[in-house]
C-alpha positions as CSV (number, residue, x, y, z in Angstrom):
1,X,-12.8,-12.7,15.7
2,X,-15.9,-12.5,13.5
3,X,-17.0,-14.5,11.8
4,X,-17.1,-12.1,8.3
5,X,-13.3,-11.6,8.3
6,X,-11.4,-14.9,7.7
7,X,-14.4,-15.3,4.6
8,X,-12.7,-11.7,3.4
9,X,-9.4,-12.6,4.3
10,X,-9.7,-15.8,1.7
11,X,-11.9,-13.3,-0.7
12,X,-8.6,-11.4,-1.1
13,X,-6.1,-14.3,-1.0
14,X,-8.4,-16.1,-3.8
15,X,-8.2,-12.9,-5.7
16,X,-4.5,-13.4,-5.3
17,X,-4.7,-16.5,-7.0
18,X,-6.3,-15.6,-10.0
19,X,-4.2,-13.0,-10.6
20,X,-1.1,-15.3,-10.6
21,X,-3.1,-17.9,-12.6
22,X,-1.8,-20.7,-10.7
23,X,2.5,-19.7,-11.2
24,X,3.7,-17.6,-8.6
25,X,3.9,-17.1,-4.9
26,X,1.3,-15.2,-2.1
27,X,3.2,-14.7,1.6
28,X,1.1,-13.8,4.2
29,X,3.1,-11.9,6.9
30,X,1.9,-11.2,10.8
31,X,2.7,-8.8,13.5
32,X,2.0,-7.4,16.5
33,X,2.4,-3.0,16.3
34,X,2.8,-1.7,19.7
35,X,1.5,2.2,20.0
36,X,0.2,2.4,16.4
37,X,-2.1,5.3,15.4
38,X,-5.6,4.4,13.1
39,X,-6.9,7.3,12.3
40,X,-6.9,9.8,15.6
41,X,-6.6,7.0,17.5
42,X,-3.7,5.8,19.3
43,X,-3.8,1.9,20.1
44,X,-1.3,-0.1,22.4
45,X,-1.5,-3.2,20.5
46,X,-2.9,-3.6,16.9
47,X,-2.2,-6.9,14.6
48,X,-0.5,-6.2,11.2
49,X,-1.7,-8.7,8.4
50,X,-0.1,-8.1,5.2
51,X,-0.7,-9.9,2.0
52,X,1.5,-10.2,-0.9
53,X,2.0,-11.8,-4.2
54,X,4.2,-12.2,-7.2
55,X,1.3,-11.3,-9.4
56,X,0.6,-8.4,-12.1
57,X,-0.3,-5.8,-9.8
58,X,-3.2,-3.5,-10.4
59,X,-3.4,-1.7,-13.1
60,X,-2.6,1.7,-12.3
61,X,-6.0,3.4,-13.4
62,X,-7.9,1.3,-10.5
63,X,-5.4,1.8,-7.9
64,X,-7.1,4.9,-6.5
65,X,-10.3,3.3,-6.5
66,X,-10.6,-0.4,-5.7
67,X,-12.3,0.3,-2.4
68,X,-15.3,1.5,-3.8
69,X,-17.9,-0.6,-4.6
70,X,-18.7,-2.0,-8.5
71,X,-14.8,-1.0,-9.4
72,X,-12.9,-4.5,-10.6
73,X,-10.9,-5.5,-13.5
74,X,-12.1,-8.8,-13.9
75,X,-15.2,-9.7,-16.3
76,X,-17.3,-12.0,-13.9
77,X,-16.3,-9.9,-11.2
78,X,-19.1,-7.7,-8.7
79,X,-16.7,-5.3,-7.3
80,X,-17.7,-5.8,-3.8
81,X,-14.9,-7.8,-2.4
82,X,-12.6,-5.0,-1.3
83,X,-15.8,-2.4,-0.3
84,X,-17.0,-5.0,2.0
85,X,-13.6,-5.8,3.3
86,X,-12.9,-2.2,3.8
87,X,-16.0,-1.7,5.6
88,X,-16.0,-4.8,7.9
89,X,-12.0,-3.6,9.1
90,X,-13.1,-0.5,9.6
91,X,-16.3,-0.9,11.6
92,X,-14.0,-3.2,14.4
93,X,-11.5,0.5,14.1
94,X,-9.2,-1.2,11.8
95,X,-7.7,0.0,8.6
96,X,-6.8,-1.5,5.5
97,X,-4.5,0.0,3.2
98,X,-3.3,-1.7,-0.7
99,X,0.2,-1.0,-2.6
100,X,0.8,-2.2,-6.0
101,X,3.4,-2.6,-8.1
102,X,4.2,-5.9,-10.5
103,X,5.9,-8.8,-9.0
């Protein structure tokens, strides 16, 4: 696994976090996908990691765009978390995907 992706992983989880402010719950779920197609590619095994909390959700004008780099809602925050996680799945053929809704 490299080395970059459990550091994004928590980047996300911590952003989790603050959007609870410490009352709520995050559930990380797992999986294995057999035959599951990323982009024109068809893999035989690919591992599912889904992320979820009991927060706020995103506000809808950022949905569309909270993979591109210097978008956040936050007043401290770069914007970079999500770009660089995008681009760090991506370049090992991954694909990361975000829904949003509150609670």
């Amino acid at each position: 696994m490299p080395s970059n992706l459990p550091r994004r992983c928590s980047n996300i989880t911590r952003n989790a976090v603050q959007a609870l402010n410490e009352e709520g719950t995050i559930k990380f779920r797992t999986r294995i996908e057999r035959q599951f197609t990323i982009g024109q590619k068809r893999h035989r095994h690919v591992v599912r990691v889904e992320i979820e909390d009991s927060g706020p959700g995103i506000p809808e004008e950022l949905r569309e765009h909270i993979f591109y780099p210097m978008v956040t809602s936050k007043p401290n925050g770069t914007g970079l978390g999500l770009s660089i996680a995008q681009d760090i799945v991506a370049q090992h053929g991954g694909s990361i995907e975000c829904s949003s809704r509150p609670e």
